[in-house]
PLY file of the C-alpha trace (Angstrom):
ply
format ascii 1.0
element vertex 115
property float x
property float y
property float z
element edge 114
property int vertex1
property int vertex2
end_header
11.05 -7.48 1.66
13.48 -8.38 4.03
14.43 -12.84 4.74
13.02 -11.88 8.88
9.62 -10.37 6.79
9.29 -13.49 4.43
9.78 -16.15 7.63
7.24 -14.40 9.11
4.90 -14.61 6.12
5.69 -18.38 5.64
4.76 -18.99 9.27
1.40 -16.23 9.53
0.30 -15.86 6.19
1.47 -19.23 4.33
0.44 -21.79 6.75
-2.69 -20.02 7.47
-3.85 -20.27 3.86
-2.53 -23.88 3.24
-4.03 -25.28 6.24
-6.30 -23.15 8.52
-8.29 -21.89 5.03
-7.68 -25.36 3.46
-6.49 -24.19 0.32
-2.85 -26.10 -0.06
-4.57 -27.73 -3.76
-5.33 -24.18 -5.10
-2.26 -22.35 -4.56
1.96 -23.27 -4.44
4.06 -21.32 -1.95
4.95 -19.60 -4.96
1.66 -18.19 -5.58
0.65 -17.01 -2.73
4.07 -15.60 -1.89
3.61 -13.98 -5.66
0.29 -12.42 -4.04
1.84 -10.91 -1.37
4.92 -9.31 -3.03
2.29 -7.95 -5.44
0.33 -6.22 -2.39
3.73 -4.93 -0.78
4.49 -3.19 -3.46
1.10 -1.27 -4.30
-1.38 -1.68 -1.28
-1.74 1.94 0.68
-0.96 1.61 4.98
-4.12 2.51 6.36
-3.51 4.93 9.34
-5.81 7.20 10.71
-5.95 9.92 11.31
-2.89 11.42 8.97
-2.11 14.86 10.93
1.03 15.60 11.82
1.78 15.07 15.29
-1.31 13.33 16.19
-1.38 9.68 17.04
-2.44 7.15 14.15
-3.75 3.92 14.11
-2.43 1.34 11.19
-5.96 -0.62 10.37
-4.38 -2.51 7.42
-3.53 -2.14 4.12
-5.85 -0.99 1.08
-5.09 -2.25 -3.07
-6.14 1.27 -4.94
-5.32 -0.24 -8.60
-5.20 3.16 -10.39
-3.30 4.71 -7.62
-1.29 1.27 -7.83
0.22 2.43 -11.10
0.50 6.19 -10.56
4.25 8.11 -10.43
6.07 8.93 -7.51
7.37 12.31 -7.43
9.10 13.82 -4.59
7.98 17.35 -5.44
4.57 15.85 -6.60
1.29 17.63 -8.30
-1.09 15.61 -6.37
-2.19 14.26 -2.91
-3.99 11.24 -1.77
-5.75 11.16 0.96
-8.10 8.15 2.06
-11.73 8.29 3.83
-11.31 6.74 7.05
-15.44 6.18 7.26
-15.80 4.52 3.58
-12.04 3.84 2.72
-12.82 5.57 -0.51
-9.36 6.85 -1.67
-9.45 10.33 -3.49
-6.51 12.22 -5.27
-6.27 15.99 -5.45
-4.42 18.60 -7.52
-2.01 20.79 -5.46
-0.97 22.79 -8.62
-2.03 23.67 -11.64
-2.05 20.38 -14.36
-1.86 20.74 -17.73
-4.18 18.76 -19.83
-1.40 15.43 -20.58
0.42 16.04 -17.46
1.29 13.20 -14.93
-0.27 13.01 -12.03
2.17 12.64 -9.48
2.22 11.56 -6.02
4.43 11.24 -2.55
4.41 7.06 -2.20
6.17 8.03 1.56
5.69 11.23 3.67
9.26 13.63 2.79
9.46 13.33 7.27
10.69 9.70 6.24
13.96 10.55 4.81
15.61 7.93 1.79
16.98 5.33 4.11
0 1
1 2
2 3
3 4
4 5
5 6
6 7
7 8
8 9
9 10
10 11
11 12
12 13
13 14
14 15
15 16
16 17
17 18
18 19
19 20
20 21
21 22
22 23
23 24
24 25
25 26
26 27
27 28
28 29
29 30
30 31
31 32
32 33
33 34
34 35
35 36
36 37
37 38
38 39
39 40
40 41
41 42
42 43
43 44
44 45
45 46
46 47
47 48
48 49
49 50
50 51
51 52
52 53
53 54
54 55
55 56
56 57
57 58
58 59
59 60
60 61
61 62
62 63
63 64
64 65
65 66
66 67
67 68
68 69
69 70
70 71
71 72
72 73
73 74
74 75
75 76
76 77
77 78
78 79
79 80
80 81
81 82
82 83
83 84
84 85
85 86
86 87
87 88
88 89
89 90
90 91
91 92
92 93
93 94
94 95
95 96
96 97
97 98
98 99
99 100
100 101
101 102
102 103
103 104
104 105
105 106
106 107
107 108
108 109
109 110
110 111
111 112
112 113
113 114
């Protein structure tokens, strides 16, 4: 996360708790800056619908904790895909697995490049 994205979660996310959701005697900075690093780095963007070339709507983030811990693989051996009516989150072979095989999956579409 880059210093512009952690200002803005001191001022949104931060304060909000602290003060709006009174809970400043429950949680440090710390922790709740520990919570959202944690969801950065395995919560799923929401968009719907995921076609290519058709407009999509971001409608948050969703915490899948298997999924959370699963391999990225460019050339990967599985898809995701999630529900947009029930937000259920399934994962499909694309190939053949062999029983002890890891399941692999894209983290980013390829379209996104490496920078």
């Amino acid at each position: 996360v880059h210093i512009e994205e952690w200002s803005w979660y001191e001022t949104h996310i931060v304060e909000f708790l602290k003060k709006e959701l009174k809970l400043a005697s429950r949680f440090t900075n710390e922790d709740i800056k520990h919570a959202i690093g944690l969801l950065n780095v395995n919560a799923v963007c929401l968009q719907f619908p995921k076609m290519i070339g058709a407009p999509s709507t971001e409608v948050g983030k969703g915490c899948y904790p298997i999924f959370a811990i699963m391999s990225h693989h460019c050339i990967c051996n599985a898809r995701y895909f999630v529900d947009p009516n029930t937000f259920n989150m399934y994962v499909r072979a694309r190939v053949a697995i062999k029983a002890g095989e890891e399941l692999t999956v894209q983290y980013l579409s390829a379209l996104n490049g490496t920078h």
